[in-house]
N, C-alpha and C positions, 0 to 999 in steps of 0.2 A: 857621647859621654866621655870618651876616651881623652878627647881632644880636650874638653874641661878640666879634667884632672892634669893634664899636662900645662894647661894656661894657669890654672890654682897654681902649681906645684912653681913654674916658672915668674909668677907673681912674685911668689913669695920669696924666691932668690933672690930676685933683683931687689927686692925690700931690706932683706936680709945685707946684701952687699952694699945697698947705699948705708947705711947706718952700722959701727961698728962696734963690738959687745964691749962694753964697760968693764970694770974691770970688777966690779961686784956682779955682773952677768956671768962672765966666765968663772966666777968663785963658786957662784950658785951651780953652773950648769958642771964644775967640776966635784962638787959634792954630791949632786943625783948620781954621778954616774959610776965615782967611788962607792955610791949607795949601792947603786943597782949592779954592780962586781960582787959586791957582799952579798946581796941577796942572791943573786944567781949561784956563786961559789956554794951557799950554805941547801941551798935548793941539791945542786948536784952531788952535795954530799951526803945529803937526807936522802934521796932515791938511790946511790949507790948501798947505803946499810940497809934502804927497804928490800933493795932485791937481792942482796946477801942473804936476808934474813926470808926471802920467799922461795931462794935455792934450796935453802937449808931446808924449809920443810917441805919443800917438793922429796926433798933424797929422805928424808924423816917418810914420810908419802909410801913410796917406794920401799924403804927398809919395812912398815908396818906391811904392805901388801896387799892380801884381800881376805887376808887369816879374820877370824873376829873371835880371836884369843884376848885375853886382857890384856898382855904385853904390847898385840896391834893397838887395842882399843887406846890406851894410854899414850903410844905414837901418835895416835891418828889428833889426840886432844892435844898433844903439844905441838903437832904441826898446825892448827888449828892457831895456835895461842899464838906461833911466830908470825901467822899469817895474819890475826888481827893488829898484834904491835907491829908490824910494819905498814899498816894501813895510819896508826898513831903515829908512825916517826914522819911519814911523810905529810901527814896534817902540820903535826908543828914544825916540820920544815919551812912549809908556806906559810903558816901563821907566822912565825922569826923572820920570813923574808917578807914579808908586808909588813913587817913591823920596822924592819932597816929600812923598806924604802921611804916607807911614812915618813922617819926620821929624817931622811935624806931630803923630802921636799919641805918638812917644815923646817931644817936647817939653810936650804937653800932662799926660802920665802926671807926668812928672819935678815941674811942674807940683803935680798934685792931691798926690802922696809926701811935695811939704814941710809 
């Protein structure tokens, strides 16, 4: 099995080097990839505010206790609320970065079509 994946993978180079990328291939293949920078950047930027915002109410967590005073109770609902909006930022982080890449292949298609 091993040995197939490396005769595929070796195929495919030698295909790849006899024939060389056009100069709307390389346009395309340089637009995915400024795509796929974009989504990735906006990806690691949505998980760094999510887990800012899940420190936050770990120490919210922590500050409330195990008291079941209203003051706790009230902590405990706001750690609660940061820990579902960071469940949302990091949805539409991915939702934003499928959406650049989307962009990135139907600009890249439109692209190779002309």
């Amino acid at each position: 099995m091993r040995t197939g994946i490396l005769f595929a993978a070796l195929a495919l180079t030698s295909l790849t080097a006899c024939h060389p990328k056009t100069p709307q291939e390389k346009q395309a293949e340089q637009l995915q990839h400024e795509a796929d920078a974009r989504a990735d950047a906006l990806t690691a930027a949505a998980d760094n505010k999510a887990s800012d915002m899940e420190a936050q109410a770990e120490g919210i967590l922590n500050q409330a206790g195990q008291s079941g005073s209203f003051e706790a109770r009230r902590l405990k609902v706001r750690a609660d609320a940061l820990k579902t909006e960071a469940k949302l930022v990091r949805q539409e982080g991915a939702a934003k970065a499928r959406a650049i890449r989307d962009e990135g292949k139907a600009k890249a298609s439109a692209v190779l079509a002309q």
